[in-house]
N, C-alpha and C positions, 0 to 999 in steps of 0.2 A: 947301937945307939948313935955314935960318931957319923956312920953313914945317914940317917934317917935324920940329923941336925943338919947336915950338909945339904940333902938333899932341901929340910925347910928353909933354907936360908936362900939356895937358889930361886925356888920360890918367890919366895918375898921380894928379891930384889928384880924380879922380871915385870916387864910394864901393866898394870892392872888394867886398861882397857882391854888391850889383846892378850894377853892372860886368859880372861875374863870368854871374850868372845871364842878363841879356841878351844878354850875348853867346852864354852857350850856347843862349838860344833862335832866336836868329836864325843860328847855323851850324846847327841840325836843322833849321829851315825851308828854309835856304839848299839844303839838301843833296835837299828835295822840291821846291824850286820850280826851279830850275836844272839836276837829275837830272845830277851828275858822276859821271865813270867814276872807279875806283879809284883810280888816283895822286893825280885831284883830290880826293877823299875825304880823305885822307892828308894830303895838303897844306893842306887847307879847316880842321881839327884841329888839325895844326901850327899855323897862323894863328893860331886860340885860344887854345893854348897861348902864343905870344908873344906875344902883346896882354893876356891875363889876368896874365899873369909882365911885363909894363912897368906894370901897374896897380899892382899887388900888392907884389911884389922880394921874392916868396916863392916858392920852388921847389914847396915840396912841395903849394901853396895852389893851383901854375896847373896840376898834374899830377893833384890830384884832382880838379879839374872838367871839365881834359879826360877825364882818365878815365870820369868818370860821365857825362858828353856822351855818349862812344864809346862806352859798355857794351851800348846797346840795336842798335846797327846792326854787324850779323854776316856781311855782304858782305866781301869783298878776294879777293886771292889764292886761287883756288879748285883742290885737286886730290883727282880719285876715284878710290877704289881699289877693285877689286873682291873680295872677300872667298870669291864664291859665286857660280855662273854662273845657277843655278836652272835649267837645262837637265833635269832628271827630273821637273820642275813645271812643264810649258809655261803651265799655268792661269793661271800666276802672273805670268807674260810681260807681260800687258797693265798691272795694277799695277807692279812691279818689272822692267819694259827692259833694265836694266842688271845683274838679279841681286841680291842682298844686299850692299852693299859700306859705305863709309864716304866723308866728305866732311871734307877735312881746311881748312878754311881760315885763313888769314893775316889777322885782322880788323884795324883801327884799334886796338882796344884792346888787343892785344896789343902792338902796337909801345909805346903808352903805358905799359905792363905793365914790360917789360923796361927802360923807360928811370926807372921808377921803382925798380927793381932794382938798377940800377946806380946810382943816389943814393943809396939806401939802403946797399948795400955801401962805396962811399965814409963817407960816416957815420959807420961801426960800425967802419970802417977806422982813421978817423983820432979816434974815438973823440970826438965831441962831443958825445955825448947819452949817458945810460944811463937802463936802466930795468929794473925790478923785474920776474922773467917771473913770470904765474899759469898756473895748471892750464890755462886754456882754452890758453895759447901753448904748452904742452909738448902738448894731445894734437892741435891744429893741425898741426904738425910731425911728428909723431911717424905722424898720419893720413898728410899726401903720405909720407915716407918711406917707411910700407908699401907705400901704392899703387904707388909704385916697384921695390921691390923683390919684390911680388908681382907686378907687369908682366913683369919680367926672368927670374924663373923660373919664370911660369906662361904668359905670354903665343904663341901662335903666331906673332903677329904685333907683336912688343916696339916698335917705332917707331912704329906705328898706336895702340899700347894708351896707349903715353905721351902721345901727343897728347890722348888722352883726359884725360889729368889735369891739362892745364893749367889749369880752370877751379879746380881746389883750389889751384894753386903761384898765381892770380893772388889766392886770396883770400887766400895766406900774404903776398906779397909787399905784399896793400893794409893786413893787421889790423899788421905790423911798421912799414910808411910811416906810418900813424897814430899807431902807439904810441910811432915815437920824436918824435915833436913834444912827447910830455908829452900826450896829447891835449887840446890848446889847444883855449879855446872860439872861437876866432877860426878856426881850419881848419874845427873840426866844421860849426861856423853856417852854412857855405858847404851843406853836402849837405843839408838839406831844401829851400830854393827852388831847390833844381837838381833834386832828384827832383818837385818841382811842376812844374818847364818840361816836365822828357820824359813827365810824366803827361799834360800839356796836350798833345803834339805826339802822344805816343802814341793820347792818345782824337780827336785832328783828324782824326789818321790813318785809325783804326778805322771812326768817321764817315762820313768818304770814300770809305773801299772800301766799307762795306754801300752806301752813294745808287747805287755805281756798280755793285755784285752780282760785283765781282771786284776782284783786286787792281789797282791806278793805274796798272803798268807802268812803275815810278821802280825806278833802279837799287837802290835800299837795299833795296829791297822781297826779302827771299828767295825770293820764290814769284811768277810770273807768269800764271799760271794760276790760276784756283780751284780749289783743293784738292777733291778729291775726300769726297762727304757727303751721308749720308742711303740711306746702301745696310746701314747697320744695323737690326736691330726697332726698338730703344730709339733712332733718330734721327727727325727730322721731315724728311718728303723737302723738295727743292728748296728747301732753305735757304743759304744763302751766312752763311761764320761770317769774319768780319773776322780779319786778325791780323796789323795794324800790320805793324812791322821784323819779326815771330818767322816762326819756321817754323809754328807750328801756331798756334789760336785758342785752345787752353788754356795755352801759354806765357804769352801777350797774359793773357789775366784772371786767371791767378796773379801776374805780377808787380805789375797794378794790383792785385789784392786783396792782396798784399803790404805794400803802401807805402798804402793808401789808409785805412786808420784812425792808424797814424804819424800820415800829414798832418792828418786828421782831428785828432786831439789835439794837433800845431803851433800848429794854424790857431784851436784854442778858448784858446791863450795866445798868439795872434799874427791876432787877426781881425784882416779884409778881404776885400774882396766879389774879389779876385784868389783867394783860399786858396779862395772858397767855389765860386766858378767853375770851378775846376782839379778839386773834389771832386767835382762834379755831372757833370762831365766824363767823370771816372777812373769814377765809378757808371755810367753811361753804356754805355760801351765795355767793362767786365765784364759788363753786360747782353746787351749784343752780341753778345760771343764767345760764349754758348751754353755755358759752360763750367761744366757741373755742379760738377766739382770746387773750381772757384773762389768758386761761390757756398756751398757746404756750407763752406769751410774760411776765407770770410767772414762769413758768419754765428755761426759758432763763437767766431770771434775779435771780433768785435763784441759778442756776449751778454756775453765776459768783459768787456769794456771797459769798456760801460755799467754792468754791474753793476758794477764798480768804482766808478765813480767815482761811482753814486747811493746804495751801500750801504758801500764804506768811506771812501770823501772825502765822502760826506752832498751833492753837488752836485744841483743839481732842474736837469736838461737843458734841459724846457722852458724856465724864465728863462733859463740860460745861453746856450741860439741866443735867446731874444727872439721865439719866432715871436708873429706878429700874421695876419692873415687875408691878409694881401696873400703872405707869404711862403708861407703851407699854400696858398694857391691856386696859387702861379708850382710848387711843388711836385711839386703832384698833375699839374699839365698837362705836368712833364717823367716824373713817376715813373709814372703811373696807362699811358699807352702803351708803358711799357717791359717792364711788368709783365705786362701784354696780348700784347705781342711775345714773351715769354720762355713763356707758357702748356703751348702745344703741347710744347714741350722739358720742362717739366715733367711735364708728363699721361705722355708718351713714356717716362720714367724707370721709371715702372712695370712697365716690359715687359724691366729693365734686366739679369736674371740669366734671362733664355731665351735659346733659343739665338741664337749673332751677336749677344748684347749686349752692354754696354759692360760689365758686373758679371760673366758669364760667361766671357766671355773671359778677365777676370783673374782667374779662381778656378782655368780652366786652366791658364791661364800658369805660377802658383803651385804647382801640380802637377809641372810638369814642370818647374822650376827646383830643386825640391826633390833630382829625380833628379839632376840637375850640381851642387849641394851634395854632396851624400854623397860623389859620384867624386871630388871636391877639394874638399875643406872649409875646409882650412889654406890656401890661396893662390887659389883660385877659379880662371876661367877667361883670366884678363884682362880690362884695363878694352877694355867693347866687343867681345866675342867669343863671352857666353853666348848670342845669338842664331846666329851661327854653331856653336856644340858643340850646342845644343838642336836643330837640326834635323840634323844628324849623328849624333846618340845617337836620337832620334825621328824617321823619314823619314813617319811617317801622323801627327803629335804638332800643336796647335795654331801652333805658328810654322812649318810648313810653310804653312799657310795666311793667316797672318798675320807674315810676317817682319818681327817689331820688336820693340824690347827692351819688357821685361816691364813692364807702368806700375804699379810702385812699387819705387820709388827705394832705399828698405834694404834690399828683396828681390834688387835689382841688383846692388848694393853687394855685399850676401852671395855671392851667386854669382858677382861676377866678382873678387872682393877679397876673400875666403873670411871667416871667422870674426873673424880681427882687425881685417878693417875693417870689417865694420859694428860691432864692440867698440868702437873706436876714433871711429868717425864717432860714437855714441849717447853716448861718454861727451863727447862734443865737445858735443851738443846741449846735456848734463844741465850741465855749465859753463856752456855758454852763459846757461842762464837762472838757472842760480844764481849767474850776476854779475848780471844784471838783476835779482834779487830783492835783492841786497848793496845796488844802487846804488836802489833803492825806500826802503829802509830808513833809509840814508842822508843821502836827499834831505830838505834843511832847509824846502823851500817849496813848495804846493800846486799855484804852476805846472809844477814839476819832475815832483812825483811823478804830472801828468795827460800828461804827455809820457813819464815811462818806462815807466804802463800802456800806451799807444800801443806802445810797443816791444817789448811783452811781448805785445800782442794782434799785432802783424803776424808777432811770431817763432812765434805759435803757427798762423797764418797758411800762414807757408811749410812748417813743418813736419806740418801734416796733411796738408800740398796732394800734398808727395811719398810719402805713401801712395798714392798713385790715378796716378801717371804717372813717368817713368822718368826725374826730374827734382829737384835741389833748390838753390835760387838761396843757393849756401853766398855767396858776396859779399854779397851783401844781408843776409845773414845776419851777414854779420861785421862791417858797416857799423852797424847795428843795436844790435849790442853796444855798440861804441866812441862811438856816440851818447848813450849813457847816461852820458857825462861831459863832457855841454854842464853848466854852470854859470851860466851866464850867458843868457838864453833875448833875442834879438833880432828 
């Protein structure tokens, strides 16, 4: 007992930032080098959570780092359901075995999800915090609420469709855990070096599957197999495209193209050769994953960035990093190969709106989504379903051929959550940045205001990203916001 007090006490008095963020990178390492089955997952989490909460004797301080730990690992409890037997398509057999169906799972962070949920209800129960609501918290709300309600009287399959929408109830449940702390700069300060560590594990990750041309065979891994690639015009054959914990390799370089100019502007009011490591890293493995989408919706968001900060903060970049010849040359010898490796995917792009391209496809897709708008406009198909109605209303139509929701993300929204939610989702975005513009405005000092461009470049980031695929990381997105009221930069 003597030992086991001794050792809580050390504990306790070590810095809860880096506390916090070592430990979460050594339980993502923990979880590849050890390869536990899911209870130990679960368990290995828990641990973090109770050791980050004996440091800290903050609840809500040890629930968002577990949380952000767990966000990226999408293994647990796994159950399929089948939607569609694809029996009038034998063709389709060899991709689709199982028919069209859905993957319902139980993650880590969910359990973390609901246990912040229930803190948060506690809270508001016994009423020890209050707080001012703004337009983004009414049409956050107001967005799950439809989604629900559109579920239940549109959905074929209502318990299927809801499951769909947990990823919106998790980003209600994380933008109100934030907002009743007051957003302290002492919670927020914790989520950039924790999105540094899973930047670093995520591109370790990516790394290691391309050396090895498939995925490690570590339980987190969603995919055991290499995904199938290069059977498009517009793809480069016998490529292997890395993709860390995701399911696909364009998840993997949206989320780093996400977060990777954020960290970028941290790391320019917070150098060291850790922030610049992590960024070369995160550059890296976007390169990697082959992900068109990520690079156009990085690029985007960088132009704006830069220009910000050379034409309205007057900053000369060059001094700012300090390069000297040593730095352009360590540079060129990681960026000049990556560039090289990315070519052919480039060149390929060209061939991108013929047929079986990546451009074509979704000008089809868009087509015949259009037709399941009109049939229901006001409540769409269900979240998760317009793939199943689109080859029911179309038996010769492109998702016979390609069963999989339409890659872009408003367009989904629209059809499967008719008119009011994508209403509803866009007026969500157009707050969103017009709190980030409020909190630009605001900002008394030039570290601040180079840290909320970062947040304006990665928000614009995610939001071009979900034009091109049938996806948009709303958590990060709400993370994002609520970051624009650090005050104090550490």
């Amino acid at each position: 007992m003597t030992i086991l007090k001794n050792v809580l006490k050390k504990i306790q008095l070590l810095n809860s930032l880096s506390f916090a963020v070592n430990a979460s990178l050594l339980t993502l390492f923990t979880l590849l080098i050890f390869n536990p089955q899911n209870k130990e997952i679960i368990a290995l989490f828990s641990l973090l959570f109770l050791l980050v909460f004996l440091n800290s004797r903050n609840i809500v301080h040890s629930l968002l780092v577990t949380f952000l730990t767990s966000s990226t690992i999408f293994v647990g409890k796994t159950h399929y359901y089948q939607l569609m037997s694809l029996r009038e398509f034998p063709y389709l057999k060899e991709l689709y075995p199982f028919g069209v169906g859905t993957v319902l799972i139980i993650r880590p962070v969910d359990v973390i999800t609901l246990l912040m949920l229930l803190y948060l209800l506690v809270v508001i129960f016994k009423r020890k915090t209050g707080f001012q609501l703004e337009k983004i918290d009414f049409a956050l709300l107001l967005y799950f609420v439809w989604l629900v309600l559109a579920n239940v009287f549109a959905s074929p399959h209502i318990l299927i469709s809801l499951y769909h929408t947990t990823d919106v109830l998790q980003a209600v449940i994380l933008h109100f855990s934030l907002k009743i702390q007051g957003n302290k700069s002492k919670i927020l300060a914790v989520i950039p070096p924790i999105f540094i560590a899973i930047t670093v594990f995520q591109s370790y990750l990516a790394i290691q599957q391309l050396i090895n041309s498939a995925p490690l065979g570590k339980n987190i891994e969603m995919l055991h197999l290499s995904p199938a690639y290069g059977q498009a015009i517009d793809e480069t054959y016998f490529t292997f495209r890395p993709i860390g914990t995701f399911i696909h390799s364009n998840n993997l370089g949206i989320y780093l193209s996400g977060l990777i100019v954020f960290l970028l502007s941290y790391s320019l009011v917070n150098p060291s050769w850790t922030h610049l490591v992590s960024f070369l890293l995160a550059f890296a493995a976007i390169v990697i994953s082959l992900s068109r989408t990520a690079w156009i919706s990085l690029f985007c968001g960088s132009l704006y960035f830069f220009y910000s900060l050379e034409h309205v903060l007057k900053i000369n970049l060059i001094h700012r990093f300090k390069f000297d010849k040593l730095k352009i040359l360590l540079l060129s010898i990681l960026i000049v190969p990556l560039l090289i490796y990315a070519l052919p995917r480039v060149s390929k792009t060209a061939l991108t709106f013929r047929d079986s391209g990546g451009g074509y496809l979704r000008i089809k897709q868009a087509q015949e989504i259009v037709t399941l708008v009109r049939i229901s406009p006001i409540f769409g198909t269900g979240s998760g379903m317009s793939t199943l109605k689109a080859i029911e209303l179309n038996k010769k139509g492109v998702f016979t051929s390609f069963p999989d929701q339409i890659h872009n993300h408003y367009l989904l929204v629209l059809a499967e959550n008719g008119t009011v939610g994508l209403f509803l989702l866009l007026a969500l975005i157009l707050f969103h940045f017009h709190g980030l513009e409020g909190a630009l405005h605001k900002a008394r000092n030039v570290k601040n205001k180079i840290v909320i461009y970062g947040l304006i470049a990665s928000s614009i980031i995610m939001v071009l990203s979900a034009f091109s695929q049938p996806f948009l990381y709303l958590s990060i997105l709400i993370i994002l916001y609520n970051l624009k009221n650090i005050n104090r930069l550490n």
